[in-house]
mmCIF file as Biopython writes it, N, C-alpha, C and O atoms, coordinates in Angstrom:
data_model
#
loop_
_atom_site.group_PDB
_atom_site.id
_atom_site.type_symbol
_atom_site.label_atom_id
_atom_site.label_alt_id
_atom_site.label_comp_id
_atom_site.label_asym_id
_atom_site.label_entity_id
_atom_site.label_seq_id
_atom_site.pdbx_PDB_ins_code
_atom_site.Cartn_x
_atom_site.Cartn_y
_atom_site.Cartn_z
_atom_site.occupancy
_atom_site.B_iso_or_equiv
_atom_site.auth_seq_id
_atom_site.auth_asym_id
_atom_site.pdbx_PDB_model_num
ATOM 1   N N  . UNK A ? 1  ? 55.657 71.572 13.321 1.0 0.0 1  A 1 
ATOM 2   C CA . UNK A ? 1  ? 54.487 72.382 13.575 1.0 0.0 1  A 1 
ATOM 3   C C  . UNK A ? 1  ? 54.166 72.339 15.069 1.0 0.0 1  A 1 
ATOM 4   O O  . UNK A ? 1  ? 54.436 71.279 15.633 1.0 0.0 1  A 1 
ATOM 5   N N  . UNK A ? 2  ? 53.609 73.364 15.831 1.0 0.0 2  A 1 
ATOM 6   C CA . UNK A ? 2  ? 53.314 73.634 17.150 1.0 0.0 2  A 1 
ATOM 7   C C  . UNK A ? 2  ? 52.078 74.131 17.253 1.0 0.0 2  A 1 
ATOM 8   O O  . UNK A ? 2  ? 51.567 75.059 16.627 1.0 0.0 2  A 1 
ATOM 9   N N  . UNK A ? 3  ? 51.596 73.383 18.165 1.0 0.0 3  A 1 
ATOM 10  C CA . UNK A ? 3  ? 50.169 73.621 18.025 1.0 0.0 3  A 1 
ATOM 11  C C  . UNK A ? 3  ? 49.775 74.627 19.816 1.0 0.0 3  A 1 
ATOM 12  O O  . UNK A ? 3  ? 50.303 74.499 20.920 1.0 0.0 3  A 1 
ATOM 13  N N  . UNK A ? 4  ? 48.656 75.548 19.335 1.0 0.0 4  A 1 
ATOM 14  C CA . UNK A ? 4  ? 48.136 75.768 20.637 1.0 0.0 4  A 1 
ATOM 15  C C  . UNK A ? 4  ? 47.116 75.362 21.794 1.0 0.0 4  A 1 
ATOM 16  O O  . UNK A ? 4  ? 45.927 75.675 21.838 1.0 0.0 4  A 1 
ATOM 17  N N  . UNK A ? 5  ? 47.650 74.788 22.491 1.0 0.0 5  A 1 
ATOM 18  C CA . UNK A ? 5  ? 46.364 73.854 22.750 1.0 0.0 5  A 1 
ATOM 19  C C  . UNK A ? 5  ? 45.535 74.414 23.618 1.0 0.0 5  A 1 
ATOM 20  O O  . UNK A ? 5  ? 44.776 73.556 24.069 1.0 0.0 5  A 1 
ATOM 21  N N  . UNK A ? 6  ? 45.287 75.755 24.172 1.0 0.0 6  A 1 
ATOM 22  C CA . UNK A ? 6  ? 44.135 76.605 24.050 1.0 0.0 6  A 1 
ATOM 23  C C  . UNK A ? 6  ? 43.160 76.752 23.289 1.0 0.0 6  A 1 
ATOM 24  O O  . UNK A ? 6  ? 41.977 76.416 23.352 1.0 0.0 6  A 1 
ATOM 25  N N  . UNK A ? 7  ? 44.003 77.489 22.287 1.0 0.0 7  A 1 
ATOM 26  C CA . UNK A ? 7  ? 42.728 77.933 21.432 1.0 0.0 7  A 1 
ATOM 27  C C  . UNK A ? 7  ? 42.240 76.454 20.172 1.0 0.0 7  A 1 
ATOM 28  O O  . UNK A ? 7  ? 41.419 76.449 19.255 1.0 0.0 7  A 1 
ATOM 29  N N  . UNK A ? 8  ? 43.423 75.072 20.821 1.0 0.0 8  A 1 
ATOM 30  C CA . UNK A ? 8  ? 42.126 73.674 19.859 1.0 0.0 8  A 1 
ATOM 31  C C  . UNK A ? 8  ? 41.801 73.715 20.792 1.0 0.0 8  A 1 
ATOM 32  O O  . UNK A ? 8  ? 41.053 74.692 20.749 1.0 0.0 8  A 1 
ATOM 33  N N  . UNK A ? 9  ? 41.771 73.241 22.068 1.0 0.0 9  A 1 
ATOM 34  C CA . UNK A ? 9  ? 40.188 72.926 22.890 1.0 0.0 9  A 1 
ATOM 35  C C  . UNK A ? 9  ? 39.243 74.129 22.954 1.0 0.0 9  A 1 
ATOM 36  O O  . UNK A ? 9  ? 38.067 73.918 23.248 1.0 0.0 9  A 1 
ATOM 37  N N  . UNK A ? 10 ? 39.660 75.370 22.705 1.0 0.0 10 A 1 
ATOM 38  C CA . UNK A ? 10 ? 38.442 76.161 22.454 1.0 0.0 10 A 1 
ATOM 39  C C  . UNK A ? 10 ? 37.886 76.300 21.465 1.0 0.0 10 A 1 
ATOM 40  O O  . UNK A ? 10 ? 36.671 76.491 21.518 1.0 0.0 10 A 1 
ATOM 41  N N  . UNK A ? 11 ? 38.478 76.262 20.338 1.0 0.0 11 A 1 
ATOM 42  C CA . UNK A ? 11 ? 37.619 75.839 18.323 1.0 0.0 11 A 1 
ATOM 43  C C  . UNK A ? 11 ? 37.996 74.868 17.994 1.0 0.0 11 A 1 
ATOM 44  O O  . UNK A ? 11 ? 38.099 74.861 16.767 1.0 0.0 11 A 1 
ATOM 45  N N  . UNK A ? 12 ? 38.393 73.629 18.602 1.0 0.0 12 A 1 
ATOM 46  C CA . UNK A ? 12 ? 38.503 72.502 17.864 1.0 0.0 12 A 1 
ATOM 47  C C  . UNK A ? 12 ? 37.641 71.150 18.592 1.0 0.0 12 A 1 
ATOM 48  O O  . UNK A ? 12 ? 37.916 69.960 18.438 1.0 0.0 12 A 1 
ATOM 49  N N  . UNK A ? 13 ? 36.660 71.664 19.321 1.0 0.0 13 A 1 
ATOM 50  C CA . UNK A ? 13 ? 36.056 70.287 20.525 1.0 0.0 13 A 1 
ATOM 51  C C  . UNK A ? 13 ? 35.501 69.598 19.418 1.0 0.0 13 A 1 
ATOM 52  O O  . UNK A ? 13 ? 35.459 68.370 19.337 1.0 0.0 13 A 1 
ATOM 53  N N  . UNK A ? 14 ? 34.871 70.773 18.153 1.0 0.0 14 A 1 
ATOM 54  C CA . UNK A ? 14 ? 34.257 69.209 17.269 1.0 0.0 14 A 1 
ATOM 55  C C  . UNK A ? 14 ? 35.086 67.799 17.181 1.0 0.0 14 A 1 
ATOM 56  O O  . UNK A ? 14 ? 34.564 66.725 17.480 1.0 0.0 14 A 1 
ATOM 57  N N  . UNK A ? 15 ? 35.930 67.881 16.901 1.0 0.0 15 A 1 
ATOM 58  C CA . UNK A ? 15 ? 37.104 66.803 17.170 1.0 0.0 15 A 1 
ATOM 59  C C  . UNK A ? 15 ? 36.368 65.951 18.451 1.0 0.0 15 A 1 
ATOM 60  O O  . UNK A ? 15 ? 35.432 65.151 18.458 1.0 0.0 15 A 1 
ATOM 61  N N  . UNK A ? 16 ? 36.855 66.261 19.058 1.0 0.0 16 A 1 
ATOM 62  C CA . UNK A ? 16 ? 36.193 64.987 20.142 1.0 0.0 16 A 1 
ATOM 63  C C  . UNK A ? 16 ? 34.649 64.403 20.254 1.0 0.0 16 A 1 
ATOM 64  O O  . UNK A ? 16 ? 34.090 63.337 20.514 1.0 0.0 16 A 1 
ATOM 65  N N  . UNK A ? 17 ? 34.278 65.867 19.871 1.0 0.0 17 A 1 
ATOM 66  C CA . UNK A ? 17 ? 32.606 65.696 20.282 1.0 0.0 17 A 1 
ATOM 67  C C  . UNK A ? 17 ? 32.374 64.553 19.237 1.0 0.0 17 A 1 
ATOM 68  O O  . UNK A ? 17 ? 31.579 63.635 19.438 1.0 0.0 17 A 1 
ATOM 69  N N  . UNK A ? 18 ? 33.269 64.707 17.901 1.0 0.0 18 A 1 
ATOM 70  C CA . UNK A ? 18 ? 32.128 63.651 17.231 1.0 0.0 18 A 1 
ATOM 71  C C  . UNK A ? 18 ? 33.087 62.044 16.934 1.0 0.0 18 A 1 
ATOM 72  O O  . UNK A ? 18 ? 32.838 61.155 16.120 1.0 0.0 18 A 1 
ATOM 73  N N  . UNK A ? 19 ? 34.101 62.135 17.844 1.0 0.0 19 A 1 
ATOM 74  C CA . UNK A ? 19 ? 34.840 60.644 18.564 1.0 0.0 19 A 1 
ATOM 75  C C  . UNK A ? 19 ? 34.090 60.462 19.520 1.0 0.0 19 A 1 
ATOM 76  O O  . UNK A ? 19 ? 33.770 59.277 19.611 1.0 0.0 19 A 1 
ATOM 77  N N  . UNK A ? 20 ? 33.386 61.509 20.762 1.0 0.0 20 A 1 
ATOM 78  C CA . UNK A ? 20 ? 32.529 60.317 21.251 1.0 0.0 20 A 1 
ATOM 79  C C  . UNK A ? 20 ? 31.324 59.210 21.244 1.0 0.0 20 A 1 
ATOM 80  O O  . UNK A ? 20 ? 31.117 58.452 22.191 1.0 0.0 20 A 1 
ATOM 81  N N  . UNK A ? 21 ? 30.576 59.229 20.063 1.0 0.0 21 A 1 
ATOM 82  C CA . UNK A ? 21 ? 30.231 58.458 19.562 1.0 0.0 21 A 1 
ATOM 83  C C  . UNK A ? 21 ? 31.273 56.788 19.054 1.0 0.0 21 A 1 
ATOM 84  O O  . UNK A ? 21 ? 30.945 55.602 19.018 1.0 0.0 21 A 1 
ATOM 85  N N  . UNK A ? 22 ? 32.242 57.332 18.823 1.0 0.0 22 A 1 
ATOM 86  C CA . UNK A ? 22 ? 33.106 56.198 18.880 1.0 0.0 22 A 1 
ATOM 87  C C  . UNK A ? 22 ? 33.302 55.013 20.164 1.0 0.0 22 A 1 
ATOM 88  O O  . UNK A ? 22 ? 33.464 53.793 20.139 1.0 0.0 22 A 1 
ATOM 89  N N  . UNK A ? 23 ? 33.206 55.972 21.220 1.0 0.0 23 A 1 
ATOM 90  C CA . UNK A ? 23 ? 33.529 55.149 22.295 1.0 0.0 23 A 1 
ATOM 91  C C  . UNK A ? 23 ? 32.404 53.682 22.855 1.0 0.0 23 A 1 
ATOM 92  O O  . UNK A ? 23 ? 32.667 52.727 23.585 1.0 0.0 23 A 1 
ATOM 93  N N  . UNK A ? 24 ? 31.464 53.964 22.322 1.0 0.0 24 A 1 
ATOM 94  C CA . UNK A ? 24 ? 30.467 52.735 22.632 1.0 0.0 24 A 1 
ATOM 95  C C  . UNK A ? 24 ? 30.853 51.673 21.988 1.0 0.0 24 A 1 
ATOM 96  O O  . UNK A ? 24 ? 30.705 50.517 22.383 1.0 0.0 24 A 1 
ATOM 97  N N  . UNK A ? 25 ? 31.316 51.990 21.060 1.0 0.0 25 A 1 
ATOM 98  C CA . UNK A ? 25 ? 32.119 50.845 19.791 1.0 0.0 25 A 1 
ATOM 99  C C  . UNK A ? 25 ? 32.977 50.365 20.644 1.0 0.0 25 A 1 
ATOM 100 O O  . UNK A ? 25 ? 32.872 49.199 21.025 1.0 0.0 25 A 1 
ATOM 101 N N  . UNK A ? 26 ? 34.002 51.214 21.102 1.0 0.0 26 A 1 
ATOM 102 C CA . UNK A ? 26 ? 35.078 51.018 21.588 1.0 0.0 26 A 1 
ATOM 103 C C  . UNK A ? 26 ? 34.878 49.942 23.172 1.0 0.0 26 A 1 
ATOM 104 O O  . UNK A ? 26 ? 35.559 49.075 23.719 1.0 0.0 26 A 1 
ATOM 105 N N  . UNK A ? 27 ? 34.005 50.384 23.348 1.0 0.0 27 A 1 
ATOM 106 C CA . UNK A ? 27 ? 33.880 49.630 24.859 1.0 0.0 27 A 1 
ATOM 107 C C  . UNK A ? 27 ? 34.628 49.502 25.946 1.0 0.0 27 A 1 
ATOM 108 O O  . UNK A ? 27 ? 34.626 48.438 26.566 1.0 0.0 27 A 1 
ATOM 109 N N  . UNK A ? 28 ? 35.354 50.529 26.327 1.0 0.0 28 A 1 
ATOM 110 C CA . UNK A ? 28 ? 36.547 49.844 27.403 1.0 0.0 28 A 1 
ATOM 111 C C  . UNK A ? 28 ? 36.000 49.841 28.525 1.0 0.0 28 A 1 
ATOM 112 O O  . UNK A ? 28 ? 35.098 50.497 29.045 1.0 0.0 28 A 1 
ATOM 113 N N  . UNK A ? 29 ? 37.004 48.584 29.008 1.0 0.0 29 A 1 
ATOM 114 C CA . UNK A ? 29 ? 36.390 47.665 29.954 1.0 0.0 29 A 1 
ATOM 115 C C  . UNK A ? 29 ? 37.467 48.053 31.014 1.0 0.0 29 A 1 
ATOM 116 O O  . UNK A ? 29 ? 38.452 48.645 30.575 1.0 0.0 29 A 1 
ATOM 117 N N  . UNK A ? 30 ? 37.406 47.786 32.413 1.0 0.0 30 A 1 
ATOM 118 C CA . UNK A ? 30 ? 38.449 48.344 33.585 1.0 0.0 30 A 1 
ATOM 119 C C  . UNK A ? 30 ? 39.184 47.367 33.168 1.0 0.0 30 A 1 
ATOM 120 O O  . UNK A ? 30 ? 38.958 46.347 32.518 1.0 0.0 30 A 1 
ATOM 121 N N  . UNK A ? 31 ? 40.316 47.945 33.753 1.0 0.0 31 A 1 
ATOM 122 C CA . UNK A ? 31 ? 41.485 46.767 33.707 1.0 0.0 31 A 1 
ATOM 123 C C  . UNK A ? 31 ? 42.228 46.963 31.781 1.0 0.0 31 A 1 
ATOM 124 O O  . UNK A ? 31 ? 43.455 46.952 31.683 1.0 0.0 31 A 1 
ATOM 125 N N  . UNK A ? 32 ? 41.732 47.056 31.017 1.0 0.0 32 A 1 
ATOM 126 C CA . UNK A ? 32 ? 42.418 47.331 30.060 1.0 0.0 32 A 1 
ATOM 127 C C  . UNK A ? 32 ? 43.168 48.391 29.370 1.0 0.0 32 A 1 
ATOM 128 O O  . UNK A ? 32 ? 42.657 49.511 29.352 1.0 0.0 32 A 1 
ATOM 129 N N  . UNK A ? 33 ? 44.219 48.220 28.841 1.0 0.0 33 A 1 
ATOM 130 C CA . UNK A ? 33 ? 44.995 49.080 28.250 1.0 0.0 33 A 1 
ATOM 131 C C  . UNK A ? 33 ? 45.125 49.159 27.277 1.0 0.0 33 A 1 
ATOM 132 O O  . UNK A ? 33 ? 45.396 48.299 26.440 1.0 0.0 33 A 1 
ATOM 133 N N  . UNK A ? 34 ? 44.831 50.988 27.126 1.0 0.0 34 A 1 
ATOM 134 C CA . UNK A ? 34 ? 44.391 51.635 25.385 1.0 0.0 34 A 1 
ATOM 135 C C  . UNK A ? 34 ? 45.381 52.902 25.598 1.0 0.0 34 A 1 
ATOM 136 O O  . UNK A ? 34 ? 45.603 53.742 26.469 1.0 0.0 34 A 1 
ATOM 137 N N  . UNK A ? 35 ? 45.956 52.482 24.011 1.0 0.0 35 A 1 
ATOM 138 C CA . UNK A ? 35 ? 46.376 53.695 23.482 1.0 0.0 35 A 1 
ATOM 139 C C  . UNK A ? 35 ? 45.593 54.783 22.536 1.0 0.0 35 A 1 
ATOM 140 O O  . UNK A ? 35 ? 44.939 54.551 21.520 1.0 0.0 35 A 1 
ATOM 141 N N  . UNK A ? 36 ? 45.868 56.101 23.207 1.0 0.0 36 A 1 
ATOM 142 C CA . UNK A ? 36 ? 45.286 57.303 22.359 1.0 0.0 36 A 1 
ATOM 143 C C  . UNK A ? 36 ? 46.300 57.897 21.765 1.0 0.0 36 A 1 
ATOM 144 O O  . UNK A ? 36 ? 47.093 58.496 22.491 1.0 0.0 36 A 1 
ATOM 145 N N  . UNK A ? 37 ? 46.505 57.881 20.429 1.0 0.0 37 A 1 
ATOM 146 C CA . UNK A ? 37 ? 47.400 58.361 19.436 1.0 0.0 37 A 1 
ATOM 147 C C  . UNK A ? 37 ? 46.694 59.630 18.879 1.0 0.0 37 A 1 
ATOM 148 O O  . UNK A ? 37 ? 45.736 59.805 18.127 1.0 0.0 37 A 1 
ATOM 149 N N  . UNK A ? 38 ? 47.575 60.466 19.567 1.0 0.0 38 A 1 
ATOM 150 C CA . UNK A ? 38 ? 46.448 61.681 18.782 1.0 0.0 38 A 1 
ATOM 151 C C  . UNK A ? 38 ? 45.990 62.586 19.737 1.0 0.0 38 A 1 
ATOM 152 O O  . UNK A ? 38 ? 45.464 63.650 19.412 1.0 0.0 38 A 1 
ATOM 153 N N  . UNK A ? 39 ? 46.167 62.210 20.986 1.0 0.0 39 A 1 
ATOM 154 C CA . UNK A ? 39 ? 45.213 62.624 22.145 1.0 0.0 39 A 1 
ATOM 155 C C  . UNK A ? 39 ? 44.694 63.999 22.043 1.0 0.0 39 A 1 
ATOM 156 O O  . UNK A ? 39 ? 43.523 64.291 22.284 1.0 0.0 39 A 1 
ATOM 157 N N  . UNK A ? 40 ? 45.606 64.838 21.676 1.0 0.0 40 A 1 
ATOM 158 C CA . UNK A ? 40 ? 45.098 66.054 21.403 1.0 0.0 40 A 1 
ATOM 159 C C  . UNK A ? 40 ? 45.352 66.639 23.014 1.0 0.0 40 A 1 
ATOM 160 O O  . UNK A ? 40 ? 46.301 66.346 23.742 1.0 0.0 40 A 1 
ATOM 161 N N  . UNK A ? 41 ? 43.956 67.751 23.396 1.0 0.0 41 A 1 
ATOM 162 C CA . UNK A ? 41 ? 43.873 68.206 24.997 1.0 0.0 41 A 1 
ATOM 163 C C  . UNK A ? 41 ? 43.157 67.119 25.596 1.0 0.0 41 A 1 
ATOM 164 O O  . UNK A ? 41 ? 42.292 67.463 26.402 1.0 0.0 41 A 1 
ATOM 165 N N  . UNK A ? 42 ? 43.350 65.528 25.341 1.0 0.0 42 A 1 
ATOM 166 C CA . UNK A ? 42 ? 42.942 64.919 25.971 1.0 0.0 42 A 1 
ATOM 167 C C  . UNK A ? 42 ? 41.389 64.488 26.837 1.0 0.0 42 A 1 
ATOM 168 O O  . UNK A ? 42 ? 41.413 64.082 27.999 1.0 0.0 42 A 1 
ATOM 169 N N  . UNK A ? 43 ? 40.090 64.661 26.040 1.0 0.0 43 A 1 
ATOM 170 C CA . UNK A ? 43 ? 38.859 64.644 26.525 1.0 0.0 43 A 1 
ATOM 171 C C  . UNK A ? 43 ? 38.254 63.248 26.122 1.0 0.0 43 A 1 
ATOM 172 O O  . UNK A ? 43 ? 37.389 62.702 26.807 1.0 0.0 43 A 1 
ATOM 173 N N  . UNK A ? 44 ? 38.751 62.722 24.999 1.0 0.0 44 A 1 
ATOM 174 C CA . UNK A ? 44 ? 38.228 61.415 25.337 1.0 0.0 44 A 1 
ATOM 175 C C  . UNK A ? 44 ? 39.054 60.228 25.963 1.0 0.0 44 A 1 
ATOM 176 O O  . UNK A ? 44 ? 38.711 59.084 26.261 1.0 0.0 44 A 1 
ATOM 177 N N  . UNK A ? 45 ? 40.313 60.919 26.063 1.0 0.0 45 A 1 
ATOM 178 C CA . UNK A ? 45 ? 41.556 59.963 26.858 1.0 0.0 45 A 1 
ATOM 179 C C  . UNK A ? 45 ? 40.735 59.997 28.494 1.0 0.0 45 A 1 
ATOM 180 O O  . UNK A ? 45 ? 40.634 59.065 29.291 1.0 0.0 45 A 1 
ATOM 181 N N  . UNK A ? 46 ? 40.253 61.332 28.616 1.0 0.0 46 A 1 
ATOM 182 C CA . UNK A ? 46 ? 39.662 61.351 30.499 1.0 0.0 46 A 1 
ATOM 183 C C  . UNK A ? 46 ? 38.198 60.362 30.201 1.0 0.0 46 A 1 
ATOM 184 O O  . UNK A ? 46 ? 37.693 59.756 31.146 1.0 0.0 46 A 1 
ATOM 185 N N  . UNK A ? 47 ? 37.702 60.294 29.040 1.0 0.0 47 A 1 
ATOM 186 C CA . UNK A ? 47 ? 35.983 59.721 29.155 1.0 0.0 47 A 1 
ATOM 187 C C  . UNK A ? 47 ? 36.758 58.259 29.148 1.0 0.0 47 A 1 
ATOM 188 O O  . UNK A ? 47 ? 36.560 57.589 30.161 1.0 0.0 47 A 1 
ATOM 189 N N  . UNK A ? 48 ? 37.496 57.757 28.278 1.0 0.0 48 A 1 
ATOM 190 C CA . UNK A ? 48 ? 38.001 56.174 28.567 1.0 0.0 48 A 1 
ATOM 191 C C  . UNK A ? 48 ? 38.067 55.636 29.394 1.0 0.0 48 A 1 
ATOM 192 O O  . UNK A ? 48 ? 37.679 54.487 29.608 1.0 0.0 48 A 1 
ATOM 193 N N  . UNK A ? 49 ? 38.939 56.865 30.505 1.0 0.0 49 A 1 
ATOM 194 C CA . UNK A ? 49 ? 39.978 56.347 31.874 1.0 0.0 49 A 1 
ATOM 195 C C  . UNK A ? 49 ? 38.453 56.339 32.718 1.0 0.0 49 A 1 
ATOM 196 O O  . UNK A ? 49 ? 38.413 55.487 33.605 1.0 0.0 49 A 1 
ATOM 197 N N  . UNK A ? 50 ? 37.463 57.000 32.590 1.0 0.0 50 A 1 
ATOM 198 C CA . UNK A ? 50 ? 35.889 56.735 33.495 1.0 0.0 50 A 1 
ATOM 199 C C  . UNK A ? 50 ? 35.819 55.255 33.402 1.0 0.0 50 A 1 
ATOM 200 O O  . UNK A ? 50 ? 35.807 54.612 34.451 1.0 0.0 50 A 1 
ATOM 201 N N  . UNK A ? 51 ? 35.779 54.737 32.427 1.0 0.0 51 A 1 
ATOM 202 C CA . UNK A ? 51 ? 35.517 53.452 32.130 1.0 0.0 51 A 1 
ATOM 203 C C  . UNK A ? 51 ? 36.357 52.520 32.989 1.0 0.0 51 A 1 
ATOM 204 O O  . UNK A ? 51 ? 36.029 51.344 32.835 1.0 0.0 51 A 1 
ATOM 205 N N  . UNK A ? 52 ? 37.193 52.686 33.715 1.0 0.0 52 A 1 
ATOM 206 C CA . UNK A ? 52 ? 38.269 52.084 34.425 1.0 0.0 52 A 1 
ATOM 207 C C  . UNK A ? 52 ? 39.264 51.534 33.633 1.0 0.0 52 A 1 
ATOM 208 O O  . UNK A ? 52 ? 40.102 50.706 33.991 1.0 0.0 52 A 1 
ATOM 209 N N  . UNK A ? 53 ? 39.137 52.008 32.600 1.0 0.0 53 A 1 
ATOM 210 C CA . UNK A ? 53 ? 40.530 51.826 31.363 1.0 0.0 53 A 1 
ATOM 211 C C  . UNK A ? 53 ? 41.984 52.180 31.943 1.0 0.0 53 A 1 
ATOM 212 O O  . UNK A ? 53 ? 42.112 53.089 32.762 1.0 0.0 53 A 1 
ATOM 213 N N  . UNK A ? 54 ? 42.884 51.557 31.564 1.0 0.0 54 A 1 
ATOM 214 C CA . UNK A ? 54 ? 44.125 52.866 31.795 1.0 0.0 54 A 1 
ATOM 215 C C  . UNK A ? 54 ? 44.825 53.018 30.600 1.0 0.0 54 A 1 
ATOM 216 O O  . UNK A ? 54 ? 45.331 52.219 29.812 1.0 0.0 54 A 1 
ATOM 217 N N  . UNK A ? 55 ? 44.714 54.512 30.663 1.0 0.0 55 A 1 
ATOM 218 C CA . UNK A ? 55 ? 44.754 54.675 29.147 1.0 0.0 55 A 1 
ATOM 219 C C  . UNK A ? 55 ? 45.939 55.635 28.958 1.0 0.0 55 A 1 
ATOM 220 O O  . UNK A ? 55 ? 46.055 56.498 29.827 1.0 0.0 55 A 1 
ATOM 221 N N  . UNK A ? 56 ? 46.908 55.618 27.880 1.0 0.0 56 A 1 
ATOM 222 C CA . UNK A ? 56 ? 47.869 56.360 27.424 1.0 0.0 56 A 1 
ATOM 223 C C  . UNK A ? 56 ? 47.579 57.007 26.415 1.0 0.0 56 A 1 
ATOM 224 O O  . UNK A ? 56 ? 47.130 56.526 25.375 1.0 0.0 56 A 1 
ATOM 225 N N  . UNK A ? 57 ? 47.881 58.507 26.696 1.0 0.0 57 A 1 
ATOM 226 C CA . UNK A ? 57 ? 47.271 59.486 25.425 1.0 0.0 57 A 1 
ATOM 227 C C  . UNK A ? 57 ? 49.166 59.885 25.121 1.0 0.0 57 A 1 
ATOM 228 O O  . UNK A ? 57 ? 50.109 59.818 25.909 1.0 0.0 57 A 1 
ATOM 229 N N  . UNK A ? 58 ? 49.136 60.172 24.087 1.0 0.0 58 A 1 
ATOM 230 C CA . UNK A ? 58 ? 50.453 60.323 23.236 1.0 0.0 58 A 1 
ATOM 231 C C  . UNK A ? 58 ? 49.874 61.313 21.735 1.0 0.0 58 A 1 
ATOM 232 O O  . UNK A ? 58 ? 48.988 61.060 20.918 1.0 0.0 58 A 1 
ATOM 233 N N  . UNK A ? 59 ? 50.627 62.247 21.829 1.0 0.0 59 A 1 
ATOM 234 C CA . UNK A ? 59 ? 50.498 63.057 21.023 1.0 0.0 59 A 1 
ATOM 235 C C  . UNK A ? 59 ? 52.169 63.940 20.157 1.0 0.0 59 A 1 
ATOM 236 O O  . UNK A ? 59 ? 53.332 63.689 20.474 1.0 0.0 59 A 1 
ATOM 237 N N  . UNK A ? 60 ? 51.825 64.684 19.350 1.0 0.0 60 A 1 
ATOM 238 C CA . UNK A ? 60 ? 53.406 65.177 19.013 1.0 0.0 60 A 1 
ATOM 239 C C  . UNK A ? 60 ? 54.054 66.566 19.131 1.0 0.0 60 A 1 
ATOM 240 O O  . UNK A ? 60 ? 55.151 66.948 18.725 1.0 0.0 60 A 1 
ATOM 241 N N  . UNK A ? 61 ? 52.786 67.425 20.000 1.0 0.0 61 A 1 
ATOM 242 C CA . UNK A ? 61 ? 53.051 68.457 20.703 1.0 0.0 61 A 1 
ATOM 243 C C  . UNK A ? 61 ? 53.057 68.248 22.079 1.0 0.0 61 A 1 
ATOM 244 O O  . UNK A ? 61 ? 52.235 67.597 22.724 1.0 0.0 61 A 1 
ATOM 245 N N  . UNK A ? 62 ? 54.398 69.062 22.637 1.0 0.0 62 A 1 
ATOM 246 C CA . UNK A ? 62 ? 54.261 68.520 24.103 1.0 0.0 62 A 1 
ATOM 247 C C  . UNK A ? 62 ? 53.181 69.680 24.827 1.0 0.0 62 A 1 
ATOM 248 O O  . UNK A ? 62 ? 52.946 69.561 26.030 1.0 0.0 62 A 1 
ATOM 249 N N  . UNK A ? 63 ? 52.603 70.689 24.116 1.0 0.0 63 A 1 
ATOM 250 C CA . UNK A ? 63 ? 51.303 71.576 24.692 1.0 0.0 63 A 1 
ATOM 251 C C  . UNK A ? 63 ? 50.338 71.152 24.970 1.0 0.0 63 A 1 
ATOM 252 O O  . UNK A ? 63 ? 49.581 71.463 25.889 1.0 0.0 63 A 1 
ATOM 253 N N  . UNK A ? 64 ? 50.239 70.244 24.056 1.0 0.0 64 A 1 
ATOM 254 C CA . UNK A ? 64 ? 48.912 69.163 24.072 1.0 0.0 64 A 1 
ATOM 255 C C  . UNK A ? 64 ? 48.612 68.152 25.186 1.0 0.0 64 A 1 
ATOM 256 O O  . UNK A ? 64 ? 47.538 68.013 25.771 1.0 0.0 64 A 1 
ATOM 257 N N  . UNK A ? 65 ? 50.026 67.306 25.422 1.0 0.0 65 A 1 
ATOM 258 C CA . UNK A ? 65 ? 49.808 66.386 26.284 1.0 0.0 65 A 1 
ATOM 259 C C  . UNK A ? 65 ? 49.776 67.418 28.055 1.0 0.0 65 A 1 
ATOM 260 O O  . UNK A ? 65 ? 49.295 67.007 29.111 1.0 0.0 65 A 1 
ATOM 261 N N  . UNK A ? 66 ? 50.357 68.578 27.840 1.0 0.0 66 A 1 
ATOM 262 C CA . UNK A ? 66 ? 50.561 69.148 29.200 1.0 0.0 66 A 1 
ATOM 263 C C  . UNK A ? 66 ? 49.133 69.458 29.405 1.0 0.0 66 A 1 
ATOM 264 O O  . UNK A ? 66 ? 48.714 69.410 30.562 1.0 0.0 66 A 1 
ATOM 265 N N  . UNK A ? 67 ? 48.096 69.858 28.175 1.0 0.0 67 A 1 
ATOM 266 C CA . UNK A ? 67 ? 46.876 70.454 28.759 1.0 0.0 67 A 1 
ATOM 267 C C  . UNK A ? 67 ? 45.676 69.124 28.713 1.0 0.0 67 A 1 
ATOM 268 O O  . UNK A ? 67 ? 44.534 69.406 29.077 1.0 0.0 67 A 1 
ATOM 269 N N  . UNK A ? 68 ? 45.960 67.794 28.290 1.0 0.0 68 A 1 
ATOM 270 C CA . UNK A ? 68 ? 45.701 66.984 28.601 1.0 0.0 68 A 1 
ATOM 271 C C  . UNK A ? 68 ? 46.329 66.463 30.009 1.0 0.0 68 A 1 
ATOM 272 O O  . UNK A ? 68 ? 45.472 65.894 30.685 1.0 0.0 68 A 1 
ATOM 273 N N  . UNK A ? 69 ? 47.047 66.493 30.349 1.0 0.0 69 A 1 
ATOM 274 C CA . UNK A ? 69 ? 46.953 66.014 31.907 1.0 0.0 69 A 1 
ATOM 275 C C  . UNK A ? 69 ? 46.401 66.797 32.607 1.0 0.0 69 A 1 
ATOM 276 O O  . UNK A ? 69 ? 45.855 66.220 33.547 1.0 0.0 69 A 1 
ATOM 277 N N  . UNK A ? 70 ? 46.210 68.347 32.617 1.0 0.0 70 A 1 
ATOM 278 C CA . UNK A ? 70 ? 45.291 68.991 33.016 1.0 0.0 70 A 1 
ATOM 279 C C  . UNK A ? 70 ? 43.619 68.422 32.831 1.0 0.0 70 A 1 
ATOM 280 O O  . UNK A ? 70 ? 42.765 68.542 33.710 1.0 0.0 70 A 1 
ATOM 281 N N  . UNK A ? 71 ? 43.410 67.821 31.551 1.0 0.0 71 A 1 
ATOM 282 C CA . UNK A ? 71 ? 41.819 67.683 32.026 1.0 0.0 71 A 1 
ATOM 283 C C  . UNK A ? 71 ? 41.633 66.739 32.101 1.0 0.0 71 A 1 
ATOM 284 O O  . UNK A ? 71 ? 40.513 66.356 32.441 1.0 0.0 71 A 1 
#
């Protein structure tokens, strides 16, 4: 399956919007390393890396990860 990763970050942000609530849980701290399985277009892989995380987003479309390094 091939996904477009346009039109999920344009009808699919619920997806993230309601993982970021997750991230307070999550807590990342600088200096640590997290994997994002799933990353999708990558928006809470960029809110992690704020945290001074360094973070690896990995996904199984390569559309996805290209428009995640974009944001």
């Amino acid at each position: 399956m091939s996904w477009n990763s346009a039109k999920y970050q344009a009808q699919f942000s619920y997806v993230w919007e309601h993982g970021e609530s997750l991230l307070s849980q999550l807590n990342p701290q600088p200096g640590e390393h997290i994997l994002d399985l799933g990353c999708g277009t990558g928006q809470l892989s960029a809110q992690i890396a704020q945290s001074g995380a360094q973070v690896t987003g990995l996904d199984s479309d390569s559309a996805m990860i290209e428009q995640a390094k974009e944001n």
